[in-house]
N, CA, C and O atoms as a Tinker XYZ file with bonds, in Angstrom:
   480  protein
     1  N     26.291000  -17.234000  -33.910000    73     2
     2  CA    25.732000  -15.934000  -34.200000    64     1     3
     3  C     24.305000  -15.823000  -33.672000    63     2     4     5
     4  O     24.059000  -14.858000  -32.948000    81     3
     5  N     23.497000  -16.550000  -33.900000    73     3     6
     6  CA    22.500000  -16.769000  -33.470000    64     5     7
     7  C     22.344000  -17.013000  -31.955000    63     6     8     9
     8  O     21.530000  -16.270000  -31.409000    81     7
     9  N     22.889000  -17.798000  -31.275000    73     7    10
    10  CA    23.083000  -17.490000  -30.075000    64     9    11
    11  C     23.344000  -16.371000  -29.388000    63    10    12    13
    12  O     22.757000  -16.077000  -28.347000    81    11
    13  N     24.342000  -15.600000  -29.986000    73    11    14
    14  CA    24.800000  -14.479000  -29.523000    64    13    15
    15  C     23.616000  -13.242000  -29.699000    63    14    16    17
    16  O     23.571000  -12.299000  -28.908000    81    15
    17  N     22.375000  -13.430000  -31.204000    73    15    18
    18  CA    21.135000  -12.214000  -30.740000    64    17    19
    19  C     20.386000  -13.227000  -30.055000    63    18    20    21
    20  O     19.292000  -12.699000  -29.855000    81    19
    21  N     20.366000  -14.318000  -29.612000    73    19    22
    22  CA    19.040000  -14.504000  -28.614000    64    21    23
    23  C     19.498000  -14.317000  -26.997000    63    22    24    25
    24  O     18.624000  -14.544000  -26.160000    81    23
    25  N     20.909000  -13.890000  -26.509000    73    23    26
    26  CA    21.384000  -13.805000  -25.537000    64    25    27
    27  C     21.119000  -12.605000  -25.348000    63    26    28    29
    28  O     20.442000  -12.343000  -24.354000    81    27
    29  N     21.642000  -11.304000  -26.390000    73    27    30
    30  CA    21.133000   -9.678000  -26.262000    64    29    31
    31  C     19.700000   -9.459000  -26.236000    63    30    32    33
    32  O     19.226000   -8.648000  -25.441000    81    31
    33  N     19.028000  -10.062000  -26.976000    73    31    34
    34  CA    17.178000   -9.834000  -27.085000    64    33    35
    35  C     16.601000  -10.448000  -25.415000    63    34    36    37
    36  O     15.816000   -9.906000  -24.636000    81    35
    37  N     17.205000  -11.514000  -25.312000    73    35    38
    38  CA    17.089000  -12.129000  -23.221000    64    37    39
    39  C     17.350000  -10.850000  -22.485000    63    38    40    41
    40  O     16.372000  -10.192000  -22.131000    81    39
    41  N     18.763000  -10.352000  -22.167000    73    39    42
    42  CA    19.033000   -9.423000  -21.777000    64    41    43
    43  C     18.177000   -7.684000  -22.016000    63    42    44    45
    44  O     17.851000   -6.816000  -21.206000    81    43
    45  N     18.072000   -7.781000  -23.422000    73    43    46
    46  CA    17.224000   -6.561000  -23.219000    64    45    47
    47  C     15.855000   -6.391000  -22.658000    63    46    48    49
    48  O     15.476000   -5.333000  -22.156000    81    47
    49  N     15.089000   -7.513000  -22.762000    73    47    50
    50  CA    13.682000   -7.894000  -22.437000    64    49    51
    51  C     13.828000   -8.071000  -20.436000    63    50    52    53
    52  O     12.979000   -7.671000  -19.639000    81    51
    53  N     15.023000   -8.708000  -20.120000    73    51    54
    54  CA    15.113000   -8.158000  -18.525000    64    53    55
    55  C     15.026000   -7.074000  -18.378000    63    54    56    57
    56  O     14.116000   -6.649000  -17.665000    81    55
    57  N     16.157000   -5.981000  -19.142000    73    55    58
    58  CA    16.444000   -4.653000  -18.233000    64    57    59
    59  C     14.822000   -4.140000  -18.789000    63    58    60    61
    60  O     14.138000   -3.890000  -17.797000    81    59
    61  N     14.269000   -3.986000  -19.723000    73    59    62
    62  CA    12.927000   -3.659000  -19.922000    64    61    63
    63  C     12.152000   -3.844000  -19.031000    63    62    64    65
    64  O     11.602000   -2.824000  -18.614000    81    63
    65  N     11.819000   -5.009000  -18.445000    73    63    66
    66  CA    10.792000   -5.909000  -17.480000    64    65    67
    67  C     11.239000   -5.392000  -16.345000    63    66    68    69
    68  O     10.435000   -5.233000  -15.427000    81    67
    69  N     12.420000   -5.078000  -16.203000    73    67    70
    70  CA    13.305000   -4.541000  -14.385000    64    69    71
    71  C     12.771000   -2.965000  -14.763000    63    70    72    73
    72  O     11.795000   -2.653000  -14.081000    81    71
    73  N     13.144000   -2.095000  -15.552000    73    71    74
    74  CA    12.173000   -0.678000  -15.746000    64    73    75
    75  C     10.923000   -0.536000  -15.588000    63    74    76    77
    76  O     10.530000    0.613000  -15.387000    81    75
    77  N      9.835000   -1.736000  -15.633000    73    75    78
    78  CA     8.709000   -0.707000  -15.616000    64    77    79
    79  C      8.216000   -1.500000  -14.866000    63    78    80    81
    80  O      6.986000   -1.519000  -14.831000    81    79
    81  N      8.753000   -2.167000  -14.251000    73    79    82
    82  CA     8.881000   -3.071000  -12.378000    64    81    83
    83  C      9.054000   -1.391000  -11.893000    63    82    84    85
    84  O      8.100000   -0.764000  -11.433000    81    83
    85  N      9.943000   -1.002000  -12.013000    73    83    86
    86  CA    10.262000    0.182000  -10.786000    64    85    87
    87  C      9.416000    1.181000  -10.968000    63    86    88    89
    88  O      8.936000    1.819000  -10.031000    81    87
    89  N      9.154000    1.405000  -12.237000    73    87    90
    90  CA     8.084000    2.712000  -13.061000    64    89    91
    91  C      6.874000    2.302000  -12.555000    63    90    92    93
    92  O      6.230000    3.314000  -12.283000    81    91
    93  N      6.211000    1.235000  -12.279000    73    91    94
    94  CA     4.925000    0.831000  -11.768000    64    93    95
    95  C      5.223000    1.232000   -9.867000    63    94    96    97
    96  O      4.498000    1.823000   -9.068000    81    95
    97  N      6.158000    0.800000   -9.751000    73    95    98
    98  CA     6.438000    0.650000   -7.770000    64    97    99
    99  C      6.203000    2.592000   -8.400000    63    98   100   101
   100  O      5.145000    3.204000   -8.252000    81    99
   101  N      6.923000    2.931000   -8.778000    73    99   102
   102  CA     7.067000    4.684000   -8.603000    64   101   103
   103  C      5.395000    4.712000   -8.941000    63   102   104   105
   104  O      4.914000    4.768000   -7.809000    81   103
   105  N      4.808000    4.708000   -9.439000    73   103   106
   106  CA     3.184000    4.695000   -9.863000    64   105   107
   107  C      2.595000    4.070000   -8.737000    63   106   108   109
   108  O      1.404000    4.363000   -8.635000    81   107
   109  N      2.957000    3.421000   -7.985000    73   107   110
   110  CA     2.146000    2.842000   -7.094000    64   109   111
   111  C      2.335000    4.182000   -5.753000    63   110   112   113
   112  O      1.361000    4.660000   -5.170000    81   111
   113  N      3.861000    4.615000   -5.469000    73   111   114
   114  CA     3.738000    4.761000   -4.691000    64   113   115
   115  C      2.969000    6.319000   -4.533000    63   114   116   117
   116  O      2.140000    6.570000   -3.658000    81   115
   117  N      3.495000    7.402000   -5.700000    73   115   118
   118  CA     2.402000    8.636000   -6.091000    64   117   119
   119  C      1.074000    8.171000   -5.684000    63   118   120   121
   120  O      0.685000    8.753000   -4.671000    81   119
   121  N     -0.148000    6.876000   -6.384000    73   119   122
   122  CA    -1.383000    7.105000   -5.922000    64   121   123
   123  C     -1.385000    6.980000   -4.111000    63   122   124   125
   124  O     -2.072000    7.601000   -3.300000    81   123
   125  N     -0.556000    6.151000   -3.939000    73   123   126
   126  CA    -0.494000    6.073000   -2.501000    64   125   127
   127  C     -0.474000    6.886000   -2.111000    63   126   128   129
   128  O     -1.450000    6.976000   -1.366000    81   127
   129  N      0.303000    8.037000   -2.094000    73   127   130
   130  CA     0.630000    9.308000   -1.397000    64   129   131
   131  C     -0.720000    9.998000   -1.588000    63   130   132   133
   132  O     -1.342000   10.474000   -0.639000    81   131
   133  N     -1.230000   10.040000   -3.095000    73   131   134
   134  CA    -2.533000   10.467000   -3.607000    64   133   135
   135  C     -3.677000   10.180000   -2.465000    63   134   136   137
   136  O     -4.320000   11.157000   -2.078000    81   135
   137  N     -3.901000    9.180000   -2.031000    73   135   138
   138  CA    -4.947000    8.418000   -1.438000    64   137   139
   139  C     -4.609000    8.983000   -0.290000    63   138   140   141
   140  O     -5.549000    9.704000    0.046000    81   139
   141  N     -4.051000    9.012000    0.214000    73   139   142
   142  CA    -3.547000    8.828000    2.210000    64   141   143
   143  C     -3.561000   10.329000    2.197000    63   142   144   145
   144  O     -4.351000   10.698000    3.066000    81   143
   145  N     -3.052000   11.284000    1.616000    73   143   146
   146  CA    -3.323000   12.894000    1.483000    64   145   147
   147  C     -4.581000   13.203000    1.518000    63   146   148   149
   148  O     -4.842000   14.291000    2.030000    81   147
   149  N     -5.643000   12.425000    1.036000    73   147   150
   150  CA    -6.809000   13.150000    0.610000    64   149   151
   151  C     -7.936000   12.009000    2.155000    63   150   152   153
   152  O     -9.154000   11.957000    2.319000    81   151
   153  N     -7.256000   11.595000    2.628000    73   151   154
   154  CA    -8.276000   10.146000    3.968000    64   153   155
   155  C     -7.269000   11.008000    4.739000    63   154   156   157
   156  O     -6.890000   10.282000    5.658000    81   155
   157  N     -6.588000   12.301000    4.836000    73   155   158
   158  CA    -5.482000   12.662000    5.815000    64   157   159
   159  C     -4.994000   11.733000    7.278000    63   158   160   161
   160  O     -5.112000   11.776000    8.503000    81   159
   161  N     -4.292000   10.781000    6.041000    73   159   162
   162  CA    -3.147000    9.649000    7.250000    64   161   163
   163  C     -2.136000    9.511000    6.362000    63   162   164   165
   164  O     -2.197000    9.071000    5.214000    81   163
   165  N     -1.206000    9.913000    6.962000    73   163   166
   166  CA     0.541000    9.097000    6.808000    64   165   167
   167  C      1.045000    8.135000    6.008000    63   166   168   169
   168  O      1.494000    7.152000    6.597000    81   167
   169  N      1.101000    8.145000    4.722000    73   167   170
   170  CA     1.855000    6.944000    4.032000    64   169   171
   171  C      3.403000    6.647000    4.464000    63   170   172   173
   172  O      4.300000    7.479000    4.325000    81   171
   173  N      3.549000    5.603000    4.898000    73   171   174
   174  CA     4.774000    5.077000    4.998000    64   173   175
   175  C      5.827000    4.582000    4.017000    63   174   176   177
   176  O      6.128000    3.390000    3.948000    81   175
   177  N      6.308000    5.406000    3.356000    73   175   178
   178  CA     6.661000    5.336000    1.946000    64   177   179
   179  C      7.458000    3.833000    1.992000    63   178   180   181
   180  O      7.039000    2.882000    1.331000    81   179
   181  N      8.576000    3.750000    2.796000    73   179   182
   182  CA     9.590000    2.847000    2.671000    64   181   183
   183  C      8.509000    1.250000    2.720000    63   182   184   185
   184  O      9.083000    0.202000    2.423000    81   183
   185  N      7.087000    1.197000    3.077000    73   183   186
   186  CA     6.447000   -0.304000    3.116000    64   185   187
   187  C      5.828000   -0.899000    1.821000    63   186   188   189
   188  O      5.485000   -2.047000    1.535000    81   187
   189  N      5.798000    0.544000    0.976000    73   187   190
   190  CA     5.065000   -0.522000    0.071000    64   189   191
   191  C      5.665000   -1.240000   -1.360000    63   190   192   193
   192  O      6.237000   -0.704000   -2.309000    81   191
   193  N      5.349000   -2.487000   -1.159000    73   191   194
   194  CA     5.832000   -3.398000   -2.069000    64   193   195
   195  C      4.984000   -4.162000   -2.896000    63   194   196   197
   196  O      3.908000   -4.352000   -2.329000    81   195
   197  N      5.053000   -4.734000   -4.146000    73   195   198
   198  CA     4.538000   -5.846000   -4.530000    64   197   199
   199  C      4.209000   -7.010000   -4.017000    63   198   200   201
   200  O      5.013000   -7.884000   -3.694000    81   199
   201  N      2.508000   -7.089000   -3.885000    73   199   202
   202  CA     1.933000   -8.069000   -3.139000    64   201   203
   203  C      1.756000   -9.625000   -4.426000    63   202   204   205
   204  O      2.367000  -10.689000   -4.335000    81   203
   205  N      0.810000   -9.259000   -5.433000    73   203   206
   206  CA     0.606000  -10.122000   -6.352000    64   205   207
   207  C      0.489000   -9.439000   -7.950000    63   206   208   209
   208  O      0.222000   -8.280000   -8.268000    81   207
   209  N      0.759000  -10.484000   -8.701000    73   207   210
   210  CA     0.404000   -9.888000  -10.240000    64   209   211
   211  C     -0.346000  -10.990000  -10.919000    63   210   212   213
   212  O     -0.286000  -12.219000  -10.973000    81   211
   213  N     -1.071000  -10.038000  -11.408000    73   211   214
   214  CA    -2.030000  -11.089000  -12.343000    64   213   215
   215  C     -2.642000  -10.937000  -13.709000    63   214   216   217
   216  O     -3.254000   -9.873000  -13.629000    81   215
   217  N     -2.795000  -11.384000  -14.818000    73   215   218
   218  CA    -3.366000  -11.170000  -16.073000    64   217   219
   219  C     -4.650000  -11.050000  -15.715000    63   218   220   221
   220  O     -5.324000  -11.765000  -14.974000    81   219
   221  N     -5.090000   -9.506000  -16.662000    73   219   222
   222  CA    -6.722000   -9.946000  -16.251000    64   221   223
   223  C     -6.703000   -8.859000  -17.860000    63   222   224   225
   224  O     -5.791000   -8.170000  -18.318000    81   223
   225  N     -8.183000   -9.116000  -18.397000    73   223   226
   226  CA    -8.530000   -8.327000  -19.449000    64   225   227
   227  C     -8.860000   -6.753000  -18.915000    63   226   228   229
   228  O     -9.611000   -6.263000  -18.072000    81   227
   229  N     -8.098000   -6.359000  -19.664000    73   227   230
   230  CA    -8.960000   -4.595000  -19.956000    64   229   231
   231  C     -8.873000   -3.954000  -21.216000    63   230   232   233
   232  O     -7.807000   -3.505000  -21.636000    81   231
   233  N    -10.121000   -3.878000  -21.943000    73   231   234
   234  CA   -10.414000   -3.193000  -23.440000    64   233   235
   235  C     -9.767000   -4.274000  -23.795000    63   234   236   237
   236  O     -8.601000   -4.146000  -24.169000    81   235
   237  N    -10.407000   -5.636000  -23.756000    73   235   238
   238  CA    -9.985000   -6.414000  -24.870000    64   237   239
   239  C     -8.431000   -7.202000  -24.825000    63   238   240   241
   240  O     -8.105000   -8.209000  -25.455000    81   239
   241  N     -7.747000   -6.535000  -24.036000    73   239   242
   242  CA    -6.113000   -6.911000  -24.373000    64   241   243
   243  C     -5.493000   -7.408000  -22.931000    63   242   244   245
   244  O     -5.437000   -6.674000  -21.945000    81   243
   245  N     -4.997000   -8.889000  -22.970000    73   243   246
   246  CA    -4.413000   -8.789000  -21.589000    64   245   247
   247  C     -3.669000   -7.760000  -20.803000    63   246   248   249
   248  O     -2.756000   -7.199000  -21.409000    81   247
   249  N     -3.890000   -7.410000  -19.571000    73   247   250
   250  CA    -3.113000   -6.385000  -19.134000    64   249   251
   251  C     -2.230000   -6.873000  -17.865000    63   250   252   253
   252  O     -2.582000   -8.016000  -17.574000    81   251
   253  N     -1.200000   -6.398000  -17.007000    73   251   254
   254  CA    -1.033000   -7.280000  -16.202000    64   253   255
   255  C     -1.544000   -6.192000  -14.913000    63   254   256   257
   256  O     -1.243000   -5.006000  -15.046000    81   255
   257  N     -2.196000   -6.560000  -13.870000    73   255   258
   258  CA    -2.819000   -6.001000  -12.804000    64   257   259
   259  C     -1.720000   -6.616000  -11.519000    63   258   260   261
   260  O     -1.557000   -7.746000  -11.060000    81   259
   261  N     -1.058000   -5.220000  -11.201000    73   259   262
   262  CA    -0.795000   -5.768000   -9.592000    64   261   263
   263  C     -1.324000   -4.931000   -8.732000    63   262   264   265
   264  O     -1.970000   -3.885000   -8.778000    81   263
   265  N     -0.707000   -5.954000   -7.583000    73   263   266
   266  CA    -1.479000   -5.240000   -6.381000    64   265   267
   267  C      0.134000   -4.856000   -5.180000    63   266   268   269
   268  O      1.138000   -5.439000   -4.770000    81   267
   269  N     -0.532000   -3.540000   -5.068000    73   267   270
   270  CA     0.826000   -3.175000   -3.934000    64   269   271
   271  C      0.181000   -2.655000   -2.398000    63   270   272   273
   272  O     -0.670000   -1.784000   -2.220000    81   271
   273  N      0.887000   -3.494000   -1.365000    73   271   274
   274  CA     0.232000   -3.251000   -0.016000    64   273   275
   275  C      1.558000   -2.483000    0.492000    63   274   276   277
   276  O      2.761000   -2.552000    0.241000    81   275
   277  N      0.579000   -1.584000    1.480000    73   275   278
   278  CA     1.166000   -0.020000    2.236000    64   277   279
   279  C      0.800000   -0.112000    3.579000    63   278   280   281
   280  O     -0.289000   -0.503000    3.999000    81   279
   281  N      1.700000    0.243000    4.196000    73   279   282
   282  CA     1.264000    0.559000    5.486000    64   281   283
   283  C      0.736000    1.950000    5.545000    63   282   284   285
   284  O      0.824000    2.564000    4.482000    81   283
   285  N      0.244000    2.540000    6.481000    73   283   286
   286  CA    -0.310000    3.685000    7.080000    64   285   287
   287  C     -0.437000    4.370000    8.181000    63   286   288   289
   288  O     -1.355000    3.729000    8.693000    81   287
   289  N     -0.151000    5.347000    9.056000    73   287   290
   290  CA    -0.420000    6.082000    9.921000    64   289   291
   291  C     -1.598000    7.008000   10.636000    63   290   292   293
   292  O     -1.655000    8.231000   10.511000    81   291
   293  N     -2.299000    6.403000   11.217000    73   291   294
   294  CA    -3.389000    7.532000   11.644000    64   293   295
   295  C     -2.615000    9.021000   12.005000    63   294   296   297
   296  O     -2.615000   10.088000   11.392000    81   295
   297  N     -1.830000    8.517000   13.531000    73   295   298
   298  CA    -1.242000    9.770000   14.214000    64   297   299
   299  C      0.329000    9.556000   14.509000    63   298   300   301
   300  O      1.017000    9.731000   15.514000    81   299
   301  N      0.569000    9.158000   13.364000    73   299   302
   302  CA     2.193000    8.740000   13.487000    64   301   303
   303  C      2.832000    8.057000   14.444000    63   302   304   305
   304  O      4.008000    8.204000   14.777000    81   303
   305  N      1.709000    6.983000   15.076000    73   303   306
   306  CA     2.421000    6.330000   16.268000    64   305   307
   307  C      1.910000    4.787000   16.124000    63   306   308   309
   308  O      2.017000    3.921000   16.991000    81   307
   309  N      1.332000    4.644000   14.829000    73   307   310
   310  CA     0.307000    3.234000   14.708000    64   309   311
   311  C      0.541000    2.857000   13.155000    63   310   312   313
   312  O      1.018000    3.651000   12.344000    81   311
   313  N      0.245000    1.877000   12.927000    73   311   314
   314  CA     0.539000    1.283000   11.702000    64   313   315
   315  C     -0.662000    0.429000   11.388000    63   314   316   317
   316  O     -0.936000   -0.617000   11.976000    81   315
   317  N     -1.395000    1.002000   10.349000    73   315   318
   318  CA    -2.715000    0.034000    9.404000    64   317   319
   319  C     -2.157000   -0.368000    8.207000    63   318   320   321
   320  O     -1.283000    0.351000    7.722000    81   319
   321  N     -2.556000   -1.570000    7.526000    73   319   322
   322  CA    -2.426000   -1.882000    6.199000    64   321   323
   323  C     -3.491000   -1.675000    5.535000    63   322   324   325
   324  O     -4.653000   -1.935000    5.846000    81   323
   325  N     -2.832000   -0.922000    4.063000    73   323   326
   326  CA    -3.732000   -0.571000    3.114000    64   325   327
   327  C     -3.270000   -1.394000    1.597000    63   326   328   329
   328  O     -2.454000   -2.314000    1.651000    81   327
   329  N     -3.851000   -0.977000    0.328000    73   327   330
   330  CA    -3.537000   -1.983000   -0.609000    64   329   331
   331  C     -4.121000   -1.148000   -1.668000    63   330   332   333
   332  O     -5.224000   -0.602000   -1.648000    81   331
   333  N     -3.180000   -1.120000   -2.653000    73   331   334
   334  CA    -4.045000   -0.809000   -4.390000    64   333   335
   335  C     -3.893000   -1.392000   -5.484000    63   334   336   337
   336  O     -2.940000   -2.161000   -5.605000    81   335
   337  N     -4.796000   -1.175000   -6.565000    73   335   338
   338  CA    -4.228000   -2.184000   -7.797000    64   337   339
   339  C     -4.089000   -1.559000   -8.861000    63   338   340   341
   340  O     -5.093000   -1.131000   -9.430000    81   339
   341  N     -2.883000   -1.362000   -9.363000    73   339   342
   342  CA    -2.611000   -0.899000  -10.889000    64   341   343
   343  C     -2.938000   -1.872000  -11.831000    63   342   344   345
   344  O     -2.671000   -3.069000  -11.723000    81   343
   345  N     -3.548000   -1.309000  -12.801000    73   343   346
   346  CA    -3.679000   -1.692000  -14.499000    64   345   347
   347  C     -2.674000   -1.085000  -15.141000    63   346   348   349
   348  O     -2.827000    0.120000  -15.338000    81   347
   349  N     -1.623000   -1.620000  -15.547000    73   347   350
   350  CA    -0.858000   -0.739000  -16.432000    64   349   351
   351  C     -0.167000    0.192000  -15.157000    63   350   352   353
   352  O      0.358000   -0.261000  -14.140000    81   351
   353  N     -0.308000    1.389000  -15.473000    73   351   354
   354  CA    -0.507000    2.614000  -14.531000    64   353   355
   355  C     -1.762000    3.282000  -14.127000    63   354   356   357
   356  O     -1.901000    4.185000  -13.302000    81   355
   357  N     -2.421000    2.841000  -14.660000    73   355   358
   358  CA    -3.738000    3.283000  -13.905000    64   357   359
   359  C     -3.911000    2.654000  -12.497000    63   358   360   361
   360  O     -3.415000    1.626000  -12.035000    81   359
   361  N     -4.702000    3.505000  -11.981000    73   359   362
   362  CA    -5.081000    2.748000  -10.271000    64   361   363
   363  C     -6.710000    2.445000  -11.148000    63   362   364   365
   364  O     -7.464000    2.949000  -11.982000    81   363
   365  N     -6.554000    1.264000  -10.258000    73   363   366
   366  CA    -7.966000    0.625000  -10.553000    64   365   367
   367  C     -8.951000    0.573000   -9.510000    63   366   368   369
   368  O    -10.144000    0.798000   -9.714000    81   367
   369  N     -8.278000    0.165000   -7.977000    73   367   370
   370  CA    -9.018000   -0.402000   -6.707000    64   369   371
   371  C     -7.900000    0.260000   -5.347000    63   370   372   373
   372  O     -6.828000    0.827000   -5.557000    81   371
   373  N     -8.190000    0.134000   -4.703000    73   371   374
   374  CA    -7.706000    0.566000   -3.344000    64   373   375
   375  C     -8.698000   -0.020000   -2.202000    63   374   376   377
   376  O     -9.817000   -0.531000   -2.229000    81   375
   377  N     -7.688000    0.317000   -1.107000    73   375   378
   378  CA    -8.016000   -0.449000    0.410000    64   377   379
   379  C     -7.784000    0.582000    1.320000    63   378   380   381
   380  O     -6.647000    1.034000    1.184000    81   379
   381  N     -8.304000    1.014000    2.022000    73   379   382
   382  CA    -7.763000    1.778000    2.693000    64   381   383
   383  C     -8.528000    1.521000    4.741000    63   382   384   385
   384  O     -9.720000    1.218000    4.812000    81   383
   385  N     -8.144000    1.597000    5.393000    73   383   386
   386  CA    -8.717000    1.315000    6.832000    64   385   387
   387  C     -9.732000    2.683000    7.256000    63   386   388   389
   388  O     -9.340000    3.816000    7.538000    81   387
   389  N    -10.961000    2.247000    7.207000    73   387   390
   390  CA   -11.399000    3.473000    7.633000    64   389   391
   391  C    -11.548000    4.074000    9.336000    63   390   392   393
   392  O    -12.003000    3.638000   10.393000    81   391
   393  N    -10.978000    5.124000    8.934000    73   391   394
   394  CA   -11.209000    6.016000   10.456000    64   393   395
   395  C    -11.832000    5.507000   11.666000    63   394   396   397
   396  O    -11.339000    5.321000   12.778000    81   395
   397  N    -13.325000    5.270000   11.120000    73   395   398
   398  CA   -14.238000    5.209000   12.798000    64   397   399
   399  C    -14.404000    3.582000   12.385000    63   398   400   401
   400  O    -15.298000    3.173000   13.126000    81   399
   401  N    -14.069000    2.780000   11.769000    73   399   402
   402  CA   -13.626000    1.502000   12.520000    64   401   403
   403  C    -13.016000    0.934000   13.061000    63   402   404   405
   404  O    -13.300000   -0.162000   13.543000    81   403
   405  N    -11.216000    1.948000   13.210000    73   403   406
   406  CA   -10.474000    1.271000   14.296000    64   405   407
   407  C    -10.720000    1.372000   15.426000    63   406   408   409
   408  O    -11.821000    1.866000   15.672000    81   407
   409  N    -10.141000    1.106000   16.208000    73   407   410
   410  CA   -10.241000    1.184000   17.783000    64   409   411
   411  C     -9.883000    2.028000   18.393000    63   410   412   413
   412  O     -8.683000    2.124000   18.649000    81   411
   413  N    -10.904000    3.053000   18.901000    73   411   414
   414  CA   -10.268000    4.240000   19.291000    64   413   415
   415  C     -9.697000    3.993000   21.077000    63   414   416   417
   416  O    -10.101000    3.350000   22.046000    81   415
   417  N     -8.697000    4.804000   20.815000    73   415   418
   418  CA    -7.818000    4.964000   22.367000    64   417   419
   419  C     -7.960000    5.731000   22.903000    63   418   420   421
   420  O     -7.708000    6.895000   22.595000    81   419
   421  N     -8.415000    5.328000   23.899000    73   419   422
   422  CA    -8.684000    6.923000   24.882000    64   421   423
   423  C     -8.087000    6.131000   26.416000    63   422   424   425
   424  O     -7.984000    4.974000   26.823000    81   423
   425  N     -7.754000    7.660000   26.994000    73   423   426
   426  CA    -7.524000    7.606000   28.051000    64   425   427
   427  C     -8.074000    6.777000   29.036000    63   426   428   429
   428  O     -9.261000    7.101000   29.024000    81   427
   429  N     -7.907000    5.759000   30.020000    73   427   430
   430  CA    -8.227000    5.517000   30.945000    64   429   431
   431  C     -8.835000    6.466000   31.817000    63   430   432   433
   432  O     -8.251000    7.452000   32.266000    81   431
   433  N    -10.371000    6.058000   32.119000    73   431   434
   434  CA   -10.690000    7.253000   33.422000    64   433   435
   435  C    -10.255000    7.213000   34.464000    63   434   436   437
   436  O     -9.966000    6.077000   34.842000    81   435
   437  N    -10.010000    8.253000   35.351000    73   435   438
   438  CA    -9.497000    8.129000   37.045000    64   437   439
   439  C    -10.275000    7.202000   37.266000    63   438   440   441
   440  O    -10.992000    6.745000   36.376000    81   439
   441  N    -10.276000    6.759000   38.483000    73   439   442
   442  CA   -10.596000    5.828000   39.357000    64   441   443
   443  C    -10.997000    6.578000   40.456000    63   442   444   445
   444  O     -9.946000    7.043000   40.897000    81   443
   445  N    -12.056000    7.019000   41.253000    73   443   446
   446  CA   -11.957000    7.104000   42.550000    64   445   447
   447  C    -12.402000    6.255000   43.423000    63   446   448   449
   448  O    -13.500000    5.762000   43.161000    81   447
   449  N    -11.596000    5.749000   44.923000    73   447   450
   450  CA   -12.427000    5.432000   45.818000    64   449   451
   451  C    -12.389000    6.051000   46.728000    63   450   452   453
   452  O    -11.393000    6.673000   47.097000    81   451
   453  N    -13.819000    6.010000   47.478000    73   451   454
   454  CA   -14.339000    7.369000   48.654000    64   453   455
   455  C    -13.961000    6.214000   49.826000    63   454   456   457
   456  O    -14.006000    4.989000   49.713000    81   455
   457  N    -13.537000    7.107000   51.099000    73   455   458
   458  CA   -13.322000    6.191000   51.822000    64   457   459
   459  C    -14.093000    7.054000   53.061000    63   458   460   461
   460  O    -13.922000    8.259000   53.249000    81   459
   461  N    -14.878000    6.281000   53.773000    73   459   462
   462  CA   -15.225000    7.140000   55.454000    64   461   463
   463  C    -14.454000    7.024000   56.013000    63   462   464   465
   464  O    -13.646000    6.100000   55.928000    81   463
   465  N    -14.438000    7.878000   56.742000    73   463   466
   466  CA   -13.620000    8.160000   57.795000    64   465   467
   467  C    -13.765000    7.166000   58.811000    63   466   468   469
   468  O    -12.760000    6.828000   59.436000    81   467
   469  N    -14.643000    6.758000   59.013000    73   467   470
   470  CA   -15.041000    5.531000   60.479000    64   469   471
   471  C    -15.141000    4.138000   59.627000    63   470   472   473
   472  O    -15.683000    3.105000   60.019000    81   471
   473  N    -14.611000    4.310000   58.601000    73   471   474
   474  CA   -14.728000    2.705000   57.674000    64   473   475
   475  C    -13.286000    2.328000   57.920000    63   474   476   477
   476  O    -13.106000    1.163000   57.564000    81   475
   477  N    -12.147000    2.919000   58.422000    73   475   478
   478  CA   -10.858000    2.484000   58.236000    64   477   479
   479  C    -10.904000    1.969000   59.309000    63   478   480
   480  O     -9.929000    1.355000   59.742000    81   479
């Protein structure tokens, strides 16, 4: 008998722990969208995943803090990594690549060479 509630209390404490696994990824991925809307670049919804988790204090009470890394889009043809950290559901920290430090691409200039006419 006893076996049989510490097997249901196991089981319920997974599907619990597997819910607010996904309820946090869904929380992660809203601020994401949050963040990348407002730095106007491209969240790549399908990249971001659970990077690390960790106990850390907030108000006193262990909380567990993860961190979820995202890819990103400047102009929908490039891919930066970005990163945030939930408390709970709160966003706590973020990463994000800023603008005028990547490497901007620009066109190659023409090339000319002048040639004389009496040089050939």
């Amino acid at each position: 008998m006893t076996g049989t509630w510490i097997a249901l209390l196991t089981i319920a404490v997974a599907i619990w722990a597997w819910m607010d696994v996904l309820k946090a990824r869904e929380f992660a991925v809203r601020h994401g969208r949050a963040l990348c809307r407002d730095a106007r670049v491209q969240l790549l919804d399908q990249s971001v995943s659970l990077q690390r988790v960790r106990i850390a204090r907030r108000d006193g009470l262990p909380t567990l803090v993860r961190r979820y890394g995202f890819e990103l889009s400047l102009d929908g043809s490039d891919r930066h990594r970005g990163h945030l950290d939930l408390a709970g559901h709160r966003l706590e920290a973020w990463s994000l690549p800023l603008r005028e430090a990547l490497p901007a691409i620009e066109p190659a200039a023409p090339t000319l060479r002048l040639v004389r006419a009496n040089e050939e």
